[in-house]
N, C-alpha and C positions, 0 to 999 in steps of 0.2 A: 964307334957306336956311342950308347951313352953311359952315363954315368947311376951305378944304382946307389938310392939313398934309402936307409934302413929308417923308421921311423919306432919308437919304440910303441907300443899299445897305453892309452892313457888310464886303461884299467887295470894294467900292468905294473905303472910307473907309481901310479897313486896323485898324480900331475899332470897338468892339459902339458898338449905336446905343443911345441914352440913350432912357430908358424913365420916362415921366412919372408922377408921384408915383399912389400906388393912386387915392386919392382925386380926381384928375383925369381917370382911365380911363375912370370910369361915373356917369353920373348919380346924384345920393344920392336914395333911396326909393324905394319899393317902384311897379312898375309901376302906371298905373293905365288904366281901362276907357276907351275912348275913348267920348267924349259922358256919359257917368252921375257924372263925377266922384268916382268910389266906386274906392278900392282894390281891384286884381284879386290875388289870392291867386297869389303864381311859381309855376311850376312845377318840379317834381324837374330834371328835363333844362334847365333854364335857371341852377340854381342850382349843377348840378354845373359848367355850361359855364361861369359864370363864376367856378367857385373854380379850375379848369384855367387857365383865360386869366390868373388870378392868381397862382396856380405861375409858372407857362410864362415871363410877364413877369418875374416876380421875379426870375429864374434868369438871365434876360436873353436867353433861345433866341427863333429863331423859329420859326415854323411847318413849315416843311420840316423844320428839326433834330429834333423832338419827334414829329414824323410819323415819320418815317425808320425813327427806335428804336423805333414802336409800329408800324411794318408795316405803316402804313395812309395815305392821300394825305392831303395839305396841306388840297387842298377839304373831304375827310369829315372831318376834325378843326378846321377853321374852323366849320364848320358845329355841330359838337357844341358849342364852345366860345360861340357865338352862341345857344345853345339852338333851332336851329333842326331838328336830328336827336336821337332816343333810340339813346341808343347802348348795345350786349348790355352784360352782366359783362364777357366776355373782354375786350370792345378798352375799355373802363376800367379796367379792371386792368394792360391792356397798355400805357394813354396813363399811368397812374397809376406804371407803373415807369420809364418813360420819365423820367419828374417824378424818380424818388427819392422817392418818397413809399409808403404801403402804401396799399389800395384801404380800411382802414380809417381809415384818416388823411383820405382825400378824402371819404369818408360822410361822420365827421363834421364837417366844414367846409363841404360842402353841407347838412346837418342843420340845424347851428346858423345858417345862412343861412337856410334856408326859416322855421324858427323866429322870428326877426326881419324875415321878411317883408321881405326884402330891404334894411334898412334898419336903421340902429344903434341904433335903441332898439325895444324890444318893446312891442308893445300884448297890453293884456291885457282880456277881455271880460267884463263885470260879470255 
């Protein structure tokens, strides 16, 4: 199974809670097909979700904080940020100011993600 990590409450602690290097957050490479052993191509809504969850940590917030200033619940933006919901323009634009960032700034971060196929280096097709 896996492994549970306790995080302490940072209103608890009196201290933001320390935020594991990017590279610890998510699995390296690009999803793949369960049983075909064949790379399944991400989708848009997954790439945007985790260039948000990548903000969002950077910054050191958490979920309710970045909900709060985008208007919208902790749940619907966990969810987007898991790529589990497509979420309009507005409420990315919305979660995008939240950030400090511009909604063109998160395009192309999810762009260049999808591009690389979730994964640091690029394939390219003969």
């Amino acid at each position: 199974m896996g492994e549970i990590l306790y995080f302490p409450s940072p209103a608890s602690t009196g201290r933001p809670r320390e935020v594991p290097p990017r590279e610890e957050r998510r699995p390296a490479g690009p999803p793949r097909t369960p049983g075909t052993g064949r790379e399944r191509e991400p989708l848009l809504r997954e790439a945007y979700g985790d260039v948000l969850r990548d903000l969002r940590l950077d910054r050191g917030e958490r979920l309710t904080d970045v909900a709060g200033r985008a208007a919208i619940s902790p749940q619907y933006l966990s969810e987007i940020e898991r790529g589990r919901k497509d979420a309009s323009s507005e409420i990315l634009a919305a979660i995008a100011r939240s950030l400090g960032v511009t909604v063109r700034t998160l395009s192309s971060h999810a762009t260049a993600r999808m591009a690389q196929g979730g994964s640091s280096q690029v394939h390219l097709a003969a």
